[in-house]
C-alpha positions in Angstrom: -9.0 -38.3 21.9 -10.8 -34.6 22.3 -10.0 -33.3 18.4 -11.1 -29.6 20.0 -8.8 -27.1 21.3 -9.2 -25.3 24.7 -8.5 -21.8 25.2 -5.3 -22.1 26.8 -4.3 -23.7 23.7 -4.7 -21.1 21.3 -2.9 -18.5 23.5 -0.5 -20.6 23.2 -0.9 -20.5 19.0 -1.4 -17.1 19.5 1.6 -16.1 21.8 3.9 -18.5 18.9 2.0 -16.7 16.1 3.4 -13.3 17.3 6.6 -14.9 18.1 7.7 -16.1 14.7 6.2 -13.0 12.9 8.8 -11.0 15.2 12.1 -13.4 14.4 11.5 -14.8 11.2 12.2 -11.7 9.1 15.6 -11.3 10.8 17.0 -14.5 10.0 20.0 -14.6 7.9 20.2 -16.7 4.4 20.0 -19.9 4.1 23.2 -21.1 3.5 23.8 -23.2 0.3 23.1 -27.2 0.0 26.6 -28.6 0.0 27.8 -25.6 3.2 27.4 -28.3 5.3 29.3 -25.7 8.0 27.6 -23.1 7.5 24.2 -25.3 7.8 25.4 -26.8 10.9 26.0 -23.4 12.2 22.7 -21.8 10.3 20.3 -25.0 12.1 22.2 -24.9 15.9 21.8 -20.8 15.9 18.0 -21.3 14.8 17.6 -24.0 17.7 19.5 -21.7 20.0 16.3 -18.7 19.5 14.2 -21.4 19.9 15.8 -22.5 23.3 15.8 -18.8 24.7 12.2 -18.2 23.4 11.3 -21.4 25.6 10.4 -23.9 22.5 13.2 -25.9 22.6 12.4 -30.0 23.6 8.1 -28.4 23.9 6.8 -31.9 24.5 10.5 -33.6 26.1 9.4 -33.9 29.7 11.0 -31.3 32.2 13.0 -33.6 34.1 14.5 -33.9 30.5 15.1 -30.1 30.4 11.8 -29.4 28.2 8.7 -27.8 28.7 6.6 -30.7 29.7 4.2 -29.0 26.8 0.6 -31.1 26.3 0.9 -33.1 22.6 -1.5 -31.2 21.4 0.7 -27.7 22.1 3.5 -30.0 20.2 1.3 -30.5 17.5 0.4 -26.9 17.6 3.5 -25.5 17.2 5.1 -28.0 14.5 1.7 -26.8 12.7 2.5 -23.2 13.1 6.4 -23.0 12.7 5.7 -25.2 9.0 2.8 -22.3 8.2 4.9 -19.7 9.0 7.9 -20.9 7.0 10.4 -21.4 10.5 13.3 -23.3 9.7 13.5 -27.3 10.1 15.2 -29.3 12.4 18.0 -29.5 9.6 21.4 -30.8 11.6 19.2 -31.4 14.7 17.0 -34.3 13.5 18.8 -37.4 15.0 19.4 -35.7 18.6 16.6 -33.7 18.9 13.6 -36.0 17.4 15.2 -39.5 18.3 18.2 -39.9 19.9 17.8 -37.6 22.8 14.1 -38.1 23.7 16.2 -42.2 23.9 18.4 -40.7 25.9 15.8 -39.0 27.9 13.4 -42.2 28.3 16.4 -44.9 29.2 19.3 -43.1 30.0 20.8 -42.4 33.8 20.5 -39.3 35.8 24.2 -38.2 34.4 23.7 -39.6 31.3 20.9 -37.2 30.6 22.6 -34.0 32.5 25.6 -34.5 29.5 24.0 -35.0 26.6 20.2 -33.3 26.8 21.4 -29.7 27.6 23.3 -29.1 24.5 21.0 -30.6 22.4 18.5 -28.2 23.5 20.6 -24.9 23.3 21.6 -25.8 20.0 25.0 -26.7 21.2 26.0 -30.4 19.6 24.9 -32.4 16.7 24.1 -36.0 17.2 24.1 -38.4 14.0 22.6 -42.1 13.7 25.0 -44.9 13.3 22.6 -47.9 12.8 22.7 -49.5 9.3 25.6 -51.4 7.6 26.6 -52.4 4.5 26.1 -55.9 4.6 22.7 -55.7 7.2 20.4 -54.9 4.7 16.6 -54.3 6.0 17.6 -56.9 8.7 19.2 -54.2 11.6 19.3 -56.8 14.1 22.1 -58.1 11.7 24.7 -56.0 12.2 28.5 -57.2 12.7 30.3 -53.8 14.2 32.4 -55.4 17.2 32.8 -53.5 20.6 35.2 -55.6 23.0 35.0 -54.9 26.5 38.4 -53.6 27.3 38.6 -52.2 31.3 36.6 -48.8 30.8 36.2 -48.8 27.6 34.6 -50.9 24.1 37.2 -51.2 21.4 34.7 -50.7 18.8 35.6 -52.1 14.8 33.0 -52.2 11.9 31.6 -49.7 9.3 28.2 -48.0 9.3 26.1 -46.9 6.2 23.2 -44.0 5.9 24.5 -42.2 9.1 22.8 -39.2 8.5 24.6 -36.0 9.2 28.0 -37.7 10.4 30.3 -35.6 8.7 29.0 -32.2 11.1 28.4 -34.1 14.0 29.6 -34.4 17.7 28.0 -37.4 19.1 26.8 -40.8 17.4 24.0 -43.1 18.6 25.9 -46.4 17.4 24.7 -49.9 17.6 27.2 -52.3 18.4 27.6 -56.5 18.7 28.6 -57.0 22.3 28.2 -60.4 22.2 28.8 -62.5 19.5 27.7 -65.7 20.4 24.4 -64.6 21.9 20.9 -64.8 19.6 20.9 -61.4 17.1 18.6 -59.5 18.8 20.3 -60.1 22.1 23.8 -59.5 21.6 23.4 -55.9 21.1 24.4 -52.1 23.1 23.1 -48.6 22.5 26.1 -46.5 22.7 27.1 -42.7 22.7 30.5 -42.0 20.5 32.1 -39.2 20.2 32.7 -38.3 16.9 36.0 -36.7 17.5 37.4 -40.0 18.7 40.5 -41.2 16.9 40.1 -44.1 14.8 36.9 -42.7 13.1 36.6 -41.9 9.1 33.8 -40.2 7.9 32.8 -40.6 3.8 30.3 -38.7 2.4 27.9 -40.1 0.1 26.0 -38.4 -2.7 22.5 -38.9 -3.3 20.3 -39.2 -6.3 19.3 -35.6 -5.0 23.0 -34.3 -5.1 23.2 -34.2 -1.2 25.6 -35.2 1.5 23.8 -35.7 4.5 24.8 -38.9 4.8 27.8 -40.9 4.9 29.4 -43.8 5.4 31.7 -44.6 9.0 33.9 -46.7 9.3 35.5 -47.7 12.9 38.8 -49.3 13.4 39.5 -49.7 16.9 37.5 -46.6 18.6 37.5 -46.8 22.0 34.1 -45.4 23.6 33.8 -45.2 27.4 31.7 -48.2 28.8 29.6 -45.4 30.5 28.3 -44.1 27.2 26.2 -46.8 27.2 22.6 -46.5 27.2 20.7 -49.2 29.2 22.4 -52.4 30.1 25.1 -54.2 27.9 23.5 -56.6 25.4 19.8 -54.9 26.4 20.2 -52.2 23.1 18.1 -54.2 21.0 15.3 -52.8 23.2 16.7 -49.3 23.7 16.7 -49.4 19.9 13.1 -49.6 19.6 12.3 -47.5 22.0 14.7 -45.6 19.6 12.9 -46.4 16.1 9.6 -45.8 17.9 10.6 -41.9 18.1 11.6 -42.0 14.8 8.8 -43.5 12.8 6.5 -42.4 15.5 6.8 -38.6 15.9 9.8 -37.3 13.8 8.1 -36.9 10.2 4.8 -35.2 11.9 6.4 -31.7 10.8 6.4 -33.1 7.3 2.8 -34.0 7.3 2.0 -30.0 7.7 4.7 -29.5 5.2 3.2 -32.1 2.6 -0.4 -30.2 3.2 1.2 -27.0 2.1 2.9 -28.2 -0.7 -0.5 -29.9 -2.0 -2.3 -26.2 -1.8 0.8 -24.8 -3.7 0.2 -27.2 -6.4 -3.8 -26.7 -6.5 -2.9 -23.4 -7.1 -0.7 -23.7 -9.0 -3.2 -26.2 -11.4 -6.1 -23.1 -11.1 -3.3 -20.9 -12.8 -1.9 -23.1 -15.7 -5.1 -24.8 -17.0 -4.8 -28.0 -15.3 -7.4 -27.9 -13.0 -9.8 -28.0 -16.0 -8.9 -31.9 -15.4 -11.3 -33.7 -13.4 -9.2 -37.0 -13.2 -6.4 -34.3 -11.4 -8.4 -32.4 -9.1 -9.9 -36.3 -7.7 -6.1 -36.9 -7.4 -5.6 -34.0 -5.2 -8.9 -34.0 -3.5 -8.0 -37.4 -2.2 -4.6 -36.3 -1.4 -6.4 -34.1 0.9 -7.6 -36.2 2.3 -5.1 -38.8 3.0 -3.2 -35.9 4.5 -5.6 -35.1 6.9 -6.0 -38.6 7.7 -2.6 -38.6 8.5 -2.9 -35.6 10.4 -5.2 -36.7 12.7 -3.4 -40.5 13.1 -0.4 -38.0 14.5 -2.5 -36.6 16.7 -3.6 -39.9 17.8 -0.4 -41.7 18.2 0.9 -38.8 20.0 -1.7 -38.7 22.2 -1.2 -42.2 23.1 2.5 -42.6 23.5 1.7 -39.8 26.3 0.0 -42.6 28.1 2.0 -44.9 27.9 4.9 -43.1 29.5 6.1 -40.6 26.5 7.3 -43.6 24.3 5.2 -43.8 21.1 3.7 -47.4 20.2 3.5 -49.3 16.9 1.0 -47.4 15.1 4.1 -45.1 14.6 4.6 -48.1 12.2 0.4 -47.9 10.3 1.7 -43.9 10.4 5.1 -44.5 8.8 4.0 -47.2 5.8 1.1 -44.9 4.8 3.2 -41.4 4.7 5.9 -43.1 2.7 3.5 -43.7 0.1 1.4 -40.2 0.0 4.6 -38.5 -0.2 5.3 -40.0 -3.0 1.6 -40.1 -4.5 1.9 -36.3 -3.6 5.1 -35.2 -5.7 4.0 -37.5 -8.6 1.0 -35.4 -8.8 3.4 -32.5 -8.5 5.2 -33.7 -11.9 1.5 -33.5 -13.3 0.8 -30.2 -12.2 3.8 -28.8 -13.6 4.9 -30.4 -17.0 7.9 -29.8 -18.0 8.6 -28.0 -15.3 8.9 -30.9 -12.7 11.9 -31.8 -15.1 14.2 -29.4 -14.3 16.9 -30.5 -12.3 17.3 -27.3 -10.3 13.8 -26.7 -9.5 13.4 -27.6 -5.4 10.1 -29.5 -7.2 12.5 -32.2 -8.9 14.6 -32.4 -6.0 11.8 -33.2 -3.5 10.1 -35.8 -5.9 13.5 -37.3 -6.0 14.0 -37.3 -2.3 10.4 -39.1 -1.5 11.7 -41.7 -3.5 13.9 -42.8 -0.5 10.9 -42.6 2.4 9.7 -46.2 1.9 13.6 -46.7 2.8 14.1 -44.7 5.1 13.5 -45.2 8.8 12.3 -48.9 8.4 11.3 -49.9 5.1 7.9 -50.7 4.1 8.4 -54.3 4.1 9.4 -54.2 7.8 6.8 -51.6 8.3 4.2 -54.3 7.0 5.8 -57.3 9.5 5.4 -54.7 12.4 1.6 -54.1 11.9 0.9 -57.4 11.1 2.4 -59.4 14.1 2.2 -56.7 16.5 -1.1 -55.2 15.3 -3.2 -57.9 13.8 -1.4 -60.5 15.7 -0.4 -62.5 12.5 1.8 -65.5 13.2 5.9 -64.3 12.0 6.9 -65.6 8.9 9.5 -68.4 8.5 
């Protein structure tokens, strides 16, 4: 892997340099936390510059509708748009960092005319219908039915943690198509409408006081059989090509962000006293470094999953275990930093210690991280 960057690659930081200096200061207000609305609306009209400045889907391939961009000009600009303060993803993290680059790697010729476009232009929301209730850390166990009936499933079960549901148009849903097969075989990928009757969407509240996720429930839904991604009962596989997105590439914006945050609080130290502590500034120096540790894994597993056809491997896996743990390390030093501060229950400080508490959940958790690496890394024998 060549660390170095060549000169085409910093016109390119250049050219998005000037890019976001010109938009930025013309964006509207943020909207407020629970104007879930006026986010959707807020993240879709931020995707929609980024699709008419030619930055939407950089790295999806152009077959796909991206820009067939290099990973290091994908690294670059997630680098550059955190730095310069550019909204996130927001409403657009299922479709655009997981469930359409799915789409894009196993779906059909039609399948990927539908869906991709209006994921780039900022046009539909996807959400992620993968955990249950009763499933646990086990997806594989899942019980939502979908019965072949003619053209359509009849779909029946709840879902749990489907991020963004209540705003969405489209849901990448895991389904049992076959009940009698082994667990990991009996399974199907499927697209659902959201608008589809049948549907109810519950909100849940986090420790945070956020609603992006919610629970689903399905009581006879009927989804077109040709919303299926791949072949019936093949979506365990699909799913990993799935999960492999998600743990693989989708947090590397959050790495930059993470390095920001961990200057913020070293200056923050220099300004209050703190960093008079030498047990604290060995805390943060070897944050520092476990960040750009991290930063250079991403760079690796990126560079990698564009050999092996665009689909990141398992060291999405080493990549996800370790930054579940130094985002939480880094906001723990954060309470440190800060005292009392880090206390307040309206500081964005408290509110993003509390959310880190969820990342060795989310996506995988750590246990299932740890089984990954060690039979598909270090070849471990599976435990019984």
């Amino acid at each position: 892997m060549d660390l170095s960057y060549t000169p085409e690659e910093e016109e390119f930081r250049a050219r998005l340099r000037e890019w976001l200096a010109k938009v930025l200061p013309g964006l509207p207000p943020k909207p407020s936390p629970d104007d879930w609305p006026g986010r959707r609306a807020y993240d879709l009209g931020w995707q929609r510059m980024l699709y008419d400045a030619g930055y939407a889907g950089l790295h999806w391939p152009a077959d796909a509708g991206g820009r067939g961009a290099t990973p290091t000009q994908h690294l670059i600009f997630l680098e550059e748009t955190e730095k310069a303060g550019a909204p996130y993803v927001g409403a657009n993290f299922v479709g655009l960092l997981h469930a359409g680059p799915t789409i894009a790697a196993e779906g059909s010729a039609g399948q990927r005319a539908r869906w991709l476009p209006p994921v780039l232009r900022g046009e539909e929301v996807w959400c992620q219908g993968f955990s249950e209730p009763d499933a646990g850390s086990d997806l594989a166990a899942l019980r939502t039915r979908a019965r072949r009936d003619g053209d359509d499933y009849v779909v029946n079960g709840s879902k749990i943690w489907t991020s963004h549901a209540e705003v969405a148009d489209w849901c990448e849903l895991l389904v049992r198509t076959d009940a009698k097969a082994p667990k990991h075989r009996g399974i199907s990928w499927l697209a659902m409408p959201m608008d589809a009757p049948g549907i109810t969407v519950r909100p849940l509240r986090t420790l945070a006081g956020s609603t992006e996720f919610a629970e689903v429930f399905l009581d006879d839904v009927r989804v077109p059989v040709a919303n299926r991604v791949g072949e019936e009962n093949d979506g365990w596989r699909v799913t990993m090509v799935t999960l492999s997105f998600e743990r693989g590439t989708a947090f590397v914006g959050e790495v930059v962000a993470c390095r920001r945050v961990l200057g913020e609080l070293a200056r923050e130290a220099r300004k209050n006293g703190r960093w008079d502590d030498a047990v604290l500034r060995r805390r943060l120096g070897r944050l520092n470094a476990e960040f750009r540790a991290l930063w250079r894994l991403t760079q690796w597993n990126v560079s990698e999953s564009e050999r092996s056809g665009g689909v990141p491997g398992v060291g999405g896996s080493v990549f996800k275990l370790r930054y579940s743990r130094a985002r939480q390390d880094l906001y723990d030093a954060a309470a440190d930093v800060l005292g009392p501060e880090a206390l307040d229950l309206d500081s964005r400080w408290t509110l993003d210690r509390l959310s880190s508490l969820s990342y060795t959940i989310a996506a995988g958790t750590s246990q299932i991280q740890r089984n990954i690496v060690a039979e598909r890394i270090l070849g471990l024998p599976k435990g019984r």
